[in-house]
C-alpha positions in Angstrom: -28.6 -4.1 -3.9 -29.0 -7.3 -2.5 -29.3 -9.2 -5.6 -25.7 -7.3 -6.9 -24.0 -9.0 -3.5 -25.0 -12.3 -4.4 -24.0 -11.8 -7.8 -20.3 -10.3 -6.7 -19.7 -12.9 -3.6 -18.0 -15.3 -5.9 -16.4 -12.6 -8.0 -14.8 -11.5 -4.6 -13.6 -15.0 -3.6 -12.5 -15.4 -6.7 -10.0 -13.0 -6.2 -9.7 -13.3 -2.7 -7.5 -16.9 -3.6 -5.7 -15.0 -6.5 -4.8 -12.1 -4.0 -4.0 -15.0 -1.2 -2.2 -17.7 -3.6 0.3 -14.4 -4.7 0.8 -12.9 -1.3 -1.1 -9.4 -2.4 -4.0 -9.2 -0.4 -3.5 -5.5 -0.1 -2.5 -4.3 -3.7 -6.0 -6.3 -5.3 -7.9 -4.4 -2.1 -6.5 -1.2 -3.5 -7.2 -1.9 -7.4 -10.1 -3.4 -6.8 -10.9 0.2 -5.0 -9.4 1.9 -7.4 -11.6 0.0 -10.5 -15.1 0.5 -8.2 -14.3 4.1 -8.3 -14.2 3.7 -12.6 -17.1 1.5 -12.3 -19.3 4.1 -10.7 -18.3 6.7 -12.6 -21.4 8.2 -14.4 -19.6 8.6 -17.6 -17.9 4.9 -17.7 -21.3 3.8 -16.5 -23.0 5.1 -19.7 -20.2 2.4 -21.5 -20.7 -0.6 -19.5 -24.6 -0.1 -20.2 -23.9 0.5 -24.1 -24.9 -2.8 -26.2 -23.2 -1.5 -29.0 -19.5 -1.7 -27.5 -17.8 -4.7 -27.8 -16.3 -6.9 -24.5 -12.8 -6.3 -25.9 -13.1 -2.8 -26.8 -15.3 -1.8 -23.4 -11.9 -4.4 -21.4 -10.2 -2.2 -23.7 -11.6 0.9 -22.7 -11.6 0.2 -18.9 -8.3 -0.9 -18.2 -6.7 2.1 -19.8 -8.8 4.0 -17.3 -8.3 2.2 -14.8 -4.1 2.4 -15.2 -1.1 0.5 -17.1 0.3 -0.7 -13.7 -2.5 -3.5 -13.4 -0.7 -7.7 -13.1 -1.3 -9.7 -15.7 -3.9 -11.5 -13.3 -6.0 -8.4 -12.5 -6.6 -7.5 -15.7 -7.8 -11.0 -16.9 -10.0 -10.3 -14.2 -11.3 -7.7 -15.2 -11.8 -9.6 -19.1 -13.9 -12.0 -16.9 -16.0 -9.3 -15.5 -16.4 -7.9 -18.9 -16.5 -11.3 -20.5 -19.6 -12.1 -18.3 -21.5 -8.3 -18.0 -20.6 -7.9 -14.6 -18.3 -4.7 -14.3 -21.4 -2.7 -12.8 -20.9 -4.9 -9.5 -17.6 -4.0 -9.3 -18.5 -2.1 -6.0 -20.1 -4.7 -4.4 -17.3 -6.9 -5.4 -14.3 -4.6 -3.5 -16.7 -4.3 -0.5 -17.0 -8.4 -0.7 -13.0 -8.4 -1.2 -12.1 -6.4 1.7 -14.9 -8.4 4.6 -12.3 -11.3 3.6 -9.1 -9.9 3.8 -10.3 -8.4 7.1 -11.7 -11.9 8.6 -8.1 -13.3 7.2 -6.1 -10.5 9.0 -8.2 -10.7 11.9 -9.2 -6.9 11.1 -13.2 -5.4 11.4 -14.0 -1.8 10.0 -15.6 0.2 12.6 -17.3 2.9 10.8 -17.1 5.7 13.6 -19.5 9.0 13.4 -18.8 11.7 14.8 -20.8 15.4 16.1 -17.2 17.3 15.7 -14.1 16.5 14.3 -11.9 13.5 16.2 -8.2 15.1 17.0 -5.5 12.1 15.9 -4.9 11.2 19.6 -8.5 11.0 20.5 -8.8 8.8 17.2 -6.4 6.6 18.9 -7.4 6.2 22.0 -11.4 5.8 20.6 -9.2 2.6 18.6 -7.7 1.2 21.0 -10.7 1.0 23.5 -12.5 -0.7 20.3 -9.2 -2.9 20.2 -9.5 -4.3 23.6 -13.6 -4.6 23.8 -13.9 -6.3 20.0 -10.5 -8.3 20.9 -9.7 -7.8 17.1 -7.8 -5.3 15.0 -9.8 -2.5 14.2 -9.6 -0.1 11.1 -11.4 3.0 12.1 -13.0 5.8 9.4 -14.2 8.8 10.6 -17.3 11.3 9.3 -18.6 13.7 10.3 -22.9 14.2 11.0 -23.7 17.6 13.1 -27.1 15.9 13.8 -26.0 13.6 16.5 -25.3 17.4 18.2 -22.3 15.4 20.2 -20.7 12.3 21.0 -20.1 9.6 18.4 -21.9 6.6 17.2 -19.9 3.5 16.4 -21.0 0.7 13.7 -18.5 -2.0 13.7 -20.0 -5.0 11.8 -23.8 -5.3 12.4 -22.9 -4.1 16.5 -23.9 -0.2 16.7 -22.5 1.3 19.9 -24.7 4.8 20.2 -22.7 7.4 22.4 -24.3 10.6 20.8 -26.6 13.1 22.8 -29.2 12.6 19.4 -29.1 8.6 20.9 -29.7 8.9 24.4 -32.2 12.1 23.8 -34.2 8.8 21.4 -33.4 6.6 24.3 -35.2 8.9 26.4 -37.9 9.8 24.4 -39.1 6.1 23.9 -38.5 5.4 27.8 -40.9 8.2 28.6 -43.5 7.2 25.9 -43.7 3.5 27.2 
């Protein structure tokens, strides 16, 4: 995994300037979501890793998967990709893409986890509390894991903010064992 995000970095910056020089950072975020989805698709998977299918016929192949509406300058993209046997990392690349159009925007994913489902106006407030104490835009998504039995736990970057009961029953646990 590591070794695929060393690999994708300069893929991603790559297209990071293309996306930047043309004004569209958020229509290559959203194909280059849209072609990780292709990418890790068992089936197209099975013809990226089959020697016997040519680069133009696999380009071919993947970009009339993928969707006619592509510019001119994402689908040479994805020729290089091809070209160079590097579709696989096409995941790693969008993930790449979007930790630079967030550092551009100012923007950080929080991923937020939740014991029970977040009403919109809770969602909201949750945000804007994450606004104020990160001092940066925040783009929240929200899943669902019974096991923290209630509360949330927060992961925005590499900063964890732990407010479930499963946390501070841990918390507890280690403070008595020491």
């Amino acid at each position: 995994m590591a070794e695929n995000v060393t690999v994708a970095r300069p893929y991603a910056e790559a297209a990071f300037q293309l996306a930047q020089t043309g004004n569209a950072l958020s229509g290559w975020a959203e194909a280059l979501a849209r072609m990780a989805a292709v990418a890790e698709d068992p089936d197209m998977r099975a013809c990226i890793d089959n020697p016997r299918l040519s680069s133009q016929d696999l380009a071919r192949f993947f970009l009339g998967v993928v969707g006619e509406g592509l510019p001119v300058e994402q689908q040479n993209f994805v020729r290089v990709l091809v070209d160079n046997g590097r579709l696989g990392v096409l995941p790693e690349i969008s993930e790449q893409f979007v930790l630079l159009k967030n550092g551009c925007e100012g923007t950080k994913e929080a991923q937020v986890t939740s014991a029970f489902p977040i009403d919109a106006a809770g969602l909201s407030k949750l945000v804007a509390e994450l606004e104020r104490r990160f001092q940066c835009k925040i783009q929240a998504s929200v899943s669902i894991d019974p096991e923290l039995i209630g509360g949330v736990r927060i992961a925005v970057g590499d900063q964890v903010i732990d407010a479930s009961v499963r946390g501070k029953l841990a918390a507890m646990s280690a403070a008595l064992q020491n």
